[in-house]
C-alpha positions as CSV (number, residue, x, y, z in Angstrom):
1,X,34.9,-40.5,13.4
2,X,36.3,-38.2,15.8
3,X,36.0,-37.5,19.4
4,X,33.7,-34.5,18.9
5,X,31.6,-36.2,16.5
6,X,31.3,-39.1,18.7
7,X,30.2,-36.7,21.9
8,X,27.8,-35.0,19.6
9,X,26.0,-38.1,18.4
10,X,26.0,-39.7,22.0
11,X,24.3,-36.2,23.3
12,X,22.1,-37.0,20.5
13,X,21.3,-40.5,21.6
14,X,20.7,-39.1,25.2
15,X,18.8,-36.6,24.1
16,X,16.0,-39.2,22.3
17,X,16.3,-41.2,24.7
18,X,15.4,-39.3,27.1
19,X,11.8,-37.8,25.0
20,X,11.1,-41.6,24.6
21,X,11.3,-41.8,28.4
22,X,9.0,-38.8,28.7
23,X,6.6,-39.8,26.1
24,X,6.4,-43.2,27.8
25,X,5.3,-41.4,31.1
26,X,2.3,-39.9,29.0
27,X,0.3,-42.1,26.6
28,X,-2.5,-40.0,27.0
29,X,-4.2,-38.5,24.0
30,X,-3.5,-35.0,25.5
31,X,0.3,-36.2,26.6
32,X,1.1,-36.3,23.2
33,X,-0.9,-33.4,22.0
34,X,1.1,-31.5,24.0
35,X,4.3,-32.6,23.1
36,X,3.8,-33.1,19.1
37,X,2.1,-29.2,18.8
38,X,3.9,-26.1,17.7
39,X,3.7,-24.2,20.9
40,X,5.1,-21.3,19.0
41,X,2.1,-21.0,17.2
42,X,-0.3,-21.9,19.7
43,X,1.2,-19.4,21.6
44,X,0.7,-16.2,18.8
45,X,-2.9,-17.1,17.9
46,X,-3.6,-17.0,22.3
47,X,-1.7,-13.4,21.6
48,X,-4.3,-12.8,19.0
49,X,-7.7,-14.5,20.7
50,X,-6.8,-12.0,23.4
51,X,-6.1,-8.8,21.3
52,X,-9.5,-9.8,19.6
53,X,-11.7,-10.0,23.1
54,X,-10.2,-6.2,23.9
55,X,-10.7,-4.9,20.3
56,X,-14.5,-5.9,20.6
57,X,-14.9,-4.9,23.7
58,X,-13.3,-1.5,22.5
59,X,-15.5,-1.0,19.5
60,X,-18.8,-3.0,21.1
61,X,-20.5,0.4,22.1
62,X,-20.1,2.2,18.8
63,X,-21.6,-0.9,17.8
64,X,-24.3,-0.9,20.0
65,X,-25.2,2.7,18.7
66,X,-25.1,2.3,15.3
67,X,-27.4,-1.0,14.7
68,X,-29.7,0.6,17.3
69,X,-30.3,3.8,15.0
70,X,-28.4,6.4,17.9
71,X,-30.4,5.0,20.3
72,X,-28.4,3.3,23.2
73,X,-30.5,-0.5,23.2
74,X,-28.2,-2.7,23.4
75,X,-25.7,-2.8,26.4
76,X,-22.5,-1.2,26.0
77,X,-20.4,-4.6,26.4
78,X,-23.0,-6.7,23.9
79,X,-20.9,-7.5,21.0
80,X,-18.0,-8.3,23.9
81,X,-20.7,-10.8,25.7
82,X,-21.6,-12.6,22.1
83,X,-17.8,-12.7,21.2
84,X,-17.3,-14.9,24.5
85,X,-20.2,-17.1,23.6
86,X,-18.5,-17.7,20.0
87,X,-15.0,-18.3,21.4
88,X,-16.5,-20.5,23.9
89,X,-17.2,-22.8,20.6
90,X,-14.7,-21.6,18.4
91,X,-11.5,-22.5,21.0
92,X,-12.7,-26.0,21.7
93,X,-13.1,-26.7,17.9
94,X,-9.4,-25.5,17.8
95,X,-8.5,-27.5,20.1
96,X,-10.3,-31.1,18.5
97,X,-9.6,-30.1,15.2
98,X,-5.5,-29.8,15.9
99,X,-5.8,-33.7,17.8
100,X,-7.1,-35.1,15.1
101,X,-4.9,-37.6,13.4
102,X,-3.6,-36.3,10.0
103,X,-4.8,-38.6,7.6
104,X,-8.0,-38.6,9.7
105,X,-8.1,-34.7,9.1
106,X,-7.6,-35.1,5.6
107,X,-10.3,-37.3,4.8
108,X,-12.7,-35.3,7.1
109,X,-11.8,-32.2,5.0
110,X,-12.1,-33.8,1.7
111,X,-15.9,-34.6,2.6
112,X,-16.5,-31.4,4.7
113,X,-15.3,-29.5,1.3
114,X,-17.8,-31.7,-0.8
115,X,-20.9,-29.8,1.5
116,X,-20.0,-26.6,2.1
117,X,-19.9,-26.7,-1.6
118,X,-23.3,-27.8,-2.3
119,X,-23.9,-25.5,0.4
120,X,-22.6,-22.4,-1.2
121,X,-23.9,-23.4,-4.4
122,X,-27.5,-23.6,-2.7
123,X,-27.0,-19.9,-1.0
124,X,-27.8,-17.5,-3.8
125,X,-31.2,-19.8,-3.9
126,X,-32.0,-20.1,-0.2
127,X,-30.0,-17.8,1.3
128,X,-30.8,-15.1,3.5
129,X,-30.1,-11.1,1.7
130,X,-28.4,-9.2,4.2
131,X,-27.7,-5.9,2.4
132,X,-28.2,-6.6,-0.7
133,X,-25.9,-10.0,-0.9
134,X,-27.2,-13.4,-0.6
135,X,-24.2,-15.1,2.0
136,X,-26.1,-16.7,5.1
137,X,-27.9,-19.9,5.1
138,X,-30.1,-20.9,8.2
139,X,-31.1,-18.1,10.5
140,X,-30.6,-17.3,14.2
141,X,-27.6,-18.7,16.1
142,X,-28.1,-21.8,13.4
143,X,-27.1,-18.9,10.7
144,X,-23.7,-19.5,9.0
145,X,-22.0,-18.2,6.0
146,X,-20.9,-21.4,3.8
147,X,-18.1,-19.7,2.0
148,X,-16.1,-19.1,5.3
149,X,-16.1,-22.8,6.1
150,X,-15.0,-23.6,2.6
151,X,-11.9,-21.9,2.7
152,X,-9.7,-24.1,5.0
153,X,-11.8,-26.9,3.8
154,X,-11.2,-25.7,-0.1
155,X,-7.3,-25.9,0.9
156,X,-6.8,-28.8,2.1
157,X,-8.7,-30.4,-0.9
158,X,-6.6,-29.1,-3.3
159,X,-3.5,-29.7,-1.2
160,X,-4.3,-33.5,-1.4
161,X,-5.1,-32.9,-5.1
162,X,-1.9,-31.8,-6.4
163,X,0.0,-34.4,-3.8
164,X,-1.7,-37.1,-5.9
165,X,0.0,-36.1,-8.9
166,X,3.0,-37.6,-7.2
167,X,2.4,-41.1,-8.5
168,X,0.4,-40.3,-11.5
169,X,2.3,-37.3,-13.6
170,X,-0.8,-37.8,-16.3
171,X,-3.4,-36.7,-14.3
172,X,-4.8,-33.2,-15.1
173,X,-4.9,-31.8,-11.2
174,X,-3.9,-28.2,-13.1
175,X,-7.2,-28.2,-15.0
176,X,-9.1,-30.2,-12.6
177,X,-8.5,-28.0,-9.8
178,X,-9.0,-24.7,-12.0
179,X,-12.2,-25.7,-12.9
180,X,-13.4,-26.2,-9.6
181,X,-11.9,-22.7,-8.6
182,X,-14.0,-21.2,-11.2
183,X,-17.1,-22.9,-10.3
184,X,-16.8,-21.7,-7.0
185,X,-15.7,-18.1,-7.9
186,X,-18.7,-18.1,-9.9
187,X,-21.2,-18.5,-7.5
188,X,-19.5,-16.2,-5.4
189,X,-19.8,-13.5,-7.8
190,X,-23.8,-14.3,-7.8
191,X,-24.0,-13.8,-4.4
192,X,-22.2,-11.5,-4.6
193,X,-19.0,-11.3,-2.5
194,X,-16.3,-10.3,-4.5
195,X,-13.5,-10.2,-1.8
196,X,-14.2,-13.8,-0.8
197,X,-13.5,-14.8,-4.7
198,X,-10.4,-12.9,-4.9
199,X,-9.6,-15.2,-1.4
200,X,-9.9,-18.7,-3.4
201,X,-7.8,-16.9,-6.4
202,X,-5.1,-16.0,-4.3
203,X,-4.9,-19.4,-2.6
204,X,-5.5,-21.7,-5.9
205,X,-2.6,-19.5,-7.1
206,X,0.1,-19.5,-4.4
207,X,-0.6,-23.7,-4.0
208,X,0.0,-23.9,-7.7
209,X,3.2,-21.5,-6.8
210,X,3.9,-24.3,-4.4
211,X,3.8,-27.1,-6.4
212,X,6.5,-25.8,-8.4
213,X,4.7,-24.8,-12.0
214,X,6.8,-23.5,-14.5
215,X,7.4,-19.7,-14.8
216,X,5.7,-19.4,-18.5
217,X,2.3,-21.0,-17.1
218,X,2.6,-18.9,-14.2
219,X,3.0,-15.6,-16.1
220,X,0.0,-16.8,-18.4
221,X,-1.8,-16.9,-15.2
222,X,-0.7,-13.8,-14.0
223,X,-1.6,-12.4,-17.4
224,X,-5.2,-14.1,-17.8
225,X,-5.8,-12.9,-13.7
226,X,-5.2,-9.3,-14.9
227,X,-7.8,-10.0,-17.6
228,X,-10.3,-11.3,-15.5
229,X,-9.9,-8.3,-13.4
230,X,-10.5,-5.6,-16.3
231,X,-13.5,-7.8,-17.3
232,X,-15.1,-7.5,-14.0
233,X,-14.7,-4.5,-14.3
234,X,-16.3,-4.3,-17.4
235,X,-19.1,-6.2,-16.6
236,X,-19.4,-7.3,-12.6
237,X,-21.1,-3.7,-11.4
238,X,-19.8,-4.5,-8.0
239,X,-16.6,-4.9,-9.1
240,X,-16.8,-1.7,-11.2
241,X,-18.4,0.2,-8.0
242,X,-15.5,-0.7,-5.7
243,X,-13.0,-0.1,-8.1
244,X,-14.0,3.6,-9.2
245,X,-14.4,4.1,-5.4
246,X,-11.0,3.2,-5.0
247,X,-9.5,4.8,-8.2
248,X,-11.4,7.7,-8.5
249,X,-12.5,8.3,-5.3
250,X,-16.6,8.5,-7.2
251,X,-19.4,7.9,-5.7
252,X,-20.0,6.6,-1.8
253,X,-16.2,6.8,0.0
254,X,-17.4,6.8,3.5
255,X,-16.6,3.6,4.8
256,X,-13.1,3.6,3.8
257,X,-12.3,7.8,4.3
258,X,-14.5,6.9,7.3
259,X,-11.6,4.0,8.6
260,X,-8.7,6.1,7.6
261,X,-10.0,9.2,10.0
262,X,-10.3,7.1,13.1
263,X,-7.2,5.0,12.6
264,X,-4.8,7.8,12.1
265,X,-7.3,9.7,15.0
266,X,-5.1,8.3,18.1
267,X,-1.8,8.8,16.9
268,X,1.1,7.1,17.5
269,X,-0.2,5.8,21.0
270,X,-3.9,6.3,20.9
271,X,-6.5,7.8,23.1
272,X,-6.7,5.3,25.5
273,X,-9.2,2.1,25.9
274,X,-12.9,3.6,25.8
275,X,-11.2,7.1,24.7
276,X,-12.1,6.9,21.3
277,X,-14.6,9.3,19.6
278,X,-14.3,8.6,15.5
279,X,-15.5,5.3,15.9
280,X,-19.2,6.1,16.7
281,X,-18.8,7.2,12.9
282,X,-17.3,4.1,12.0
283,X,-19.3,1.8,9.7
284,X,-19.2,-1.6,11.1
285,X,-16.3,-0.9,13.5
286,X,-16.7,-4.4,15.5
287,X,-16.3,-6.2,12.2
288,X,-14.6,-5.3,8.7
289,X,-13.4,-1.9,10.4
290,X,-11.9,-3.3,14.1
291,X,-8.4,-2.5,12.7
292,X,-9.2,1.2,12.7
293,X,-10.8,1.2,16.1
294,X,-7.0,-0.8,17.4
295,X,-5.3,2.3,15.9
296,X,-7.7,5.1,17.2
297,X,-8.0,3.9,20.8
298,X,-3.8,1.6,21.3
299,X,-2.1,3.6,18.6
300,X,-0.6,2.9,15.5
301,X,2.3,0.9,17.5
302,X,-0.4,-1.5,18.5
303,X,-1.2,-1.8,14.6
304,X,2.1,-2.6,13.7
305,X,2.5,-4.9,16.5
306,X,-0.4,-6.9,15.4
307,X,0.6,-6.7,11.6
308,X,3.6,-8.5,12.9
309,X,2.4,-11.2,14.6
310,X,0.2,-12.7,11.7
311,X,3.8,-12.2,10.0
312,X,5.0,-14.2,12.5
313,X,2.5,-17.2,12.4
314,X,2.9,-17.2,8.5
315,X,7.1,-17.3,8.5
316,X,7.3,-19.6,11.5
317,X,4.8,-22.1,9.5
318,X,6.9,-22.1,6.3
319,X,10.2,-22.3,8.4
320,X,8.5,-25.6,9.8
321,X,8.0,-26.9,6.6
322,X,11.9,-26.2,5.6
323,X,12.6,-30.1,6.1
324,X,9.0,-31.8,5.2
325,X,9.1,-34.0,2.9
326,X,5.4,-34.8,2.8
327,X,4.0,-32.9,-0.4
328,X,0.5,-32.7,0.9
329,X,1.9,-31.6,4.7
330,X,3.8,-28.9,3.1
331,X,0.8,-27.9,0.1
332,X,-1.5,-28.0,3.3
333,X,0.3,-25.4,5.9
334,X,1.6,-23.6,3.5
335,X,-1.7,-23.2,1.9
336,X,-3.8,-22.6,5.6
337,X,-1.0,-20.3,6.3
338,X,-1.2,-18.2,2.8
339,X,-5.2,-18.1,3.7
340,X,-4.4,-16.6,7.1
341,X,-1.8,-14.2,5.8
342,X,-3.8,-12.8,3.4
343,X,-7.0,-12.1,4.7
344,X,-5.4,-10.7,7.9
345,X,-3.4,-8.9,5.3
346,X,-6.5,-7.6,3.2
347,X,-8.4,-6.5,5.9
348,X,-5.6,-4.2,7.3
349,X,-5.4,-2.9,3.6
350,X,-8.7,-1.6,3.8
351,X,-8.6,0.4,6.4
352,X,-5.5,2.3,5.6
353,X,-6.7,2.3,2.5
354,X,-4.3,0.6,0.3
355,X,-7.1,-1.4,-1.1
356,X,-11.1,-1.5,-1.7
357,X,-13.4,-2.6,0.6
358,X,-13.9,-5.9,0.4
359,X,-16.1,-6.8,3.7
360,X,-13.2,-9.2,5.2
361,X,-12.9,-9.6,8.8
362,X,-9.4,-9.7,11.0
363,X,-8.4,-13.0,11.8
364,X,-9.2,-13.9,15.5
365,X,-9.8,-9.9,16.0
366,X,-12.9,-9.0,14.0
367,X,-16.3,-10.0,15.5
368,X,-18.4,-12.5,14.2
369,X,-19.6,-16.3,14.7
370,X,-19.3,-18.1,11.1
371,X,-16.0,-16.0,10.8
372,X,-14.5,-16.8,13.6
373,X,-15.4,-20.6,14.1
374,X,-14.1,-21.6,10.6
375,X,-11.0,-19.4,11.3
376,X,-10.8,-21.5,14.6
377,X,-11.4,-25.2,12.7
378,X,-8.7,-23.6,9.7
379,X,-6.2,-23.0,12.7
380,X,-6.6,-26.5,14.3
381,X,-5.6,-28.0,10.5
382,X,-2.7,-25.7,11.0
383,X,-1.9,-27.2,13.8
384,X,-2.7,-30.6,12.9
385,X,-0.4,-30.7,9.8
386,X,2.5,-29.1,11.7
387,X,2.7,-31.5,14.6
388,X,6.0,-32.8,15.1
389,X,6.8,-35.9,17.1
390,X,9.5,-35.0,19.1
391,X,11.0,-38.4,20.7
392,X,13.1,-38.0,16.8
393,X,14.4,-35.0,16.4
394,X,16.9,-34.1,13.1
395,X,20.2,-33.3,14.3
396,X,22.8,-31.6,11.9
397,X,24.8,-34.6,12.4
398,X,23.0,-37.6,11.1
399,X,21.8,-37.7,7.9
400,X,18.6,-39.5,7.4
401,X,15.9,-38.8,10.4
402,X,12.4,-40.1,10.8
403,X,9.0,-38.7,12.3
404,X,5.4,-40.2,13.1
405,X,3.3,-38.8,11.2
């Protein structure tokens, strides 16, 4: 060895030993909270949790007018006031849910996934129809929309099922987990909510991606998604209704002509906060449409600027798991991460207009309280499953390394 590698691993040697010292200073449960968590991350969804209280503030009094037939009865700041309340709950679960131990996490998931399935398969019976869809169960502040919770939940399930197939090759997690998939895009589609069952689609198929499935069974599943499509075409009238809309332009196109007009309405640089006129035209602008009301009143360079950051969370989460070699770790992020991406990604389709209407909020950014706390509990797994201890850090020059899991 010579004298450069021998500096280099005594830095290295300093260097733990001088985390050790730190994390011995702090035993706390919060000590090493702080020090495991990706403050990177923590950091961008802040950024967002922000961005979100000023959109809703933004679009709170278009809002207010619309759901109170023209007539100004609710206060101008009302959806602003509500959004507090629900980040006063949603930022603590964050918070718990990211502390918890991971195999702890894991085993509260696997259960947690277990009822909001029963729940979900109980709301097209008992659920409350809120126009024309069946997607709430319980009513008043109690009220909650099961299919949320199940995503993050629905995840981290299947992360753990195709890990198992580690140390039992024989076991059928492909079908296993395809049939469960189906069950639960079935009873979405009876609801129904047809952009939450594209949601569980897209994530069965990108942790499938993950696990490293052959290319022929992943074309056959490209091919039999593109099937499944035409067929609900065929037969699923909201399906058909969105898609024509979309195509063809037939039939009611005001939601999504009516988010195109107010996003491209402030220009580059927008109007100004409380400037903005379009979005008193804007169906649900506080909710599925917030993205137009960011480009109408902060400009389309605060558009792109928040389009990047949920890029940001989503690369910095799989450049994380680079070096894991824990396959339900890695299945799990990667998976919570995909979720994230994509529904931030959908949302911001729909109101350009790249893609139909789907009735998906912006993550952190759209209003809502079932929404927003699963988002929040989905975010602390995120966290969870990417805490690092750093007392053991990898350095480029020694080749095995360890970590606490």
């Amino acid at each position: 060895m010579d004298s450069a590698t021998k500096q280099r691993a005594a830095r290295d040697r300093l260097r733990g030993q001088r985390a050790q010292r730190l994390g011995r200073a702090d035993r706390s449960a919060l000590g090493r909270w702080f020090w495991e968590i990706d403050l990177v991350l923590l950091a961008l969804v802040t950024v967002l949790i922000g961005i979100g209280l000023i959109a809703v503030a933004a679009a709170s009094p278009a809002a207010g007018v619309r759901y109170s037939g023209g007539a100004v009865q609710f206060p101008p700041l009302y959806y602003f006031y509500r959004q507090c309340v629900w980040l006063m709950v949603g930022v603590p679960v964050m918070f718990v849910v990211s502390m918890t131990p991971k195999d702890v996490a894991r085993r509260l998931c696997l259960i947690g996934a277990m009822l909001c399935f029963l729940a979900l398969a109980a709301t097209p019976l008992v659920g409350h129809q809120v126009n024309g869809a069946r997607r709430w169960i319980g009513s008043g502040m109690a009220q909650f929309q099961p299919s949320e919770f199940l995503k993050p939940l629905y995840v981290v399930a299947m992360a753990w099922l195709f890990s198992i197939k580690q140390k039992d090759r024989t076991l059928p997690v492909t079908l296993i987990s395809g049939v469960i998939t189906a069950a639960i895009a079935g009873i979405l589609m009876k609801q129904p909510d047809f952009g939450q069952t594209i949601m569980f689609l897209l994530m069965w198929t990108a942790l499938l991606t993950l696990t490293g499935a052959p290319m022929k069974g992943l074309v056959t599943l490209g091919l039999a998604g593109i099937g499944a499509v035409v067929a609900a075409y065929l037969f699923y009238p909201v399906a058909t209704l969105r898609i024509n809309n979309f195509l063809f332009q037939s039939g009611d196109t005001y939601q999504v002509d009516s988010a195109r007009r107010t996003l491209l309405h402030g220009g580059l640089l927008g109007t100004g906060p409380g400037g903005g006129t379009a979005k008193f035209h804007l169906p649900e602008p506080h909710t599925d449409y917030i993205f137009s009301v960011i480009g109408e009143e902060f400009g389309l360079i605060a558009c792109i600027a928040i389009a990047l950051i949920y890029m940001a969370i989503v690369v910095r989460v799989f450049v994380k798991l680079l070096d894991e070699e824990d396959m339900f770790l890695t299945l799990a992020a990667a998976g919570l991460a995909t979720q994230f991406g994509a529904q931030a990604l959908i949302n911001m389709a729909v109101n350009v207009q790249l893609a139909p209407s789907k009735g998906m909020t912006l993550p952190f950014i759209s209003y809502g309280g079932s929404s927003l706390i699963a988002l929040s509990m989905g975010f602390g797994l995120l966290l969870a499953f990417t805490r690092r201890n750093p007392y053991l850090t990898r350095s480029p020059y020694v080749v095995t390394w360890n970590t606490h899991r």
